[in-house]
C-alpha angles and dihedrals in degrees: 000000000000119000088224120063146182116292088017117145108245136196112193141165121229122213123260104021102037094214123156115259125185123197150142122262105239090173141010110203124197112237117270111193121224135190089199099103074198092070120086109277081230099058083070090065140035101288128163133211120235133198095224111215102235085055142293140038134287132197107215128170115248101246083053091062122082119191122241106236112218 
């Protein structure tokens, strides 16, 4: 079990910029290792994916994600 879940409430940091995003988790994955370095770094550990609220979708890996208490 995942201390993040679906329809929680996420604040996260994006590389290269460091600014704030806020989202909702749609979907927590389990890691899949991979030996492709074409594959998404994120893909090789627990990541979600959130619904970020000024528009798309980030996959962020789970120990980068903090919940929004309230």
């Amino acid at each position: 079990m995942h201390p993040i879940s679906a329809g929680e409430r996420v604040e996260f940091r994006l590389w290269p910029n460091d600014q704030p995003y806020i989202g909702t988790v749609a979907e927590v994955r389990e890691a899949v290792p991979q030996a492709d370095p074409r594959i998404r770094r994120v893909d090789n550990e627990a990541h979600a994916l959130v619904d970020v609220d000024t528009g798309g979708q980030a996959a962020v890996a789970l120990s980068e994600l903090r919940k929004i208490e309230g």
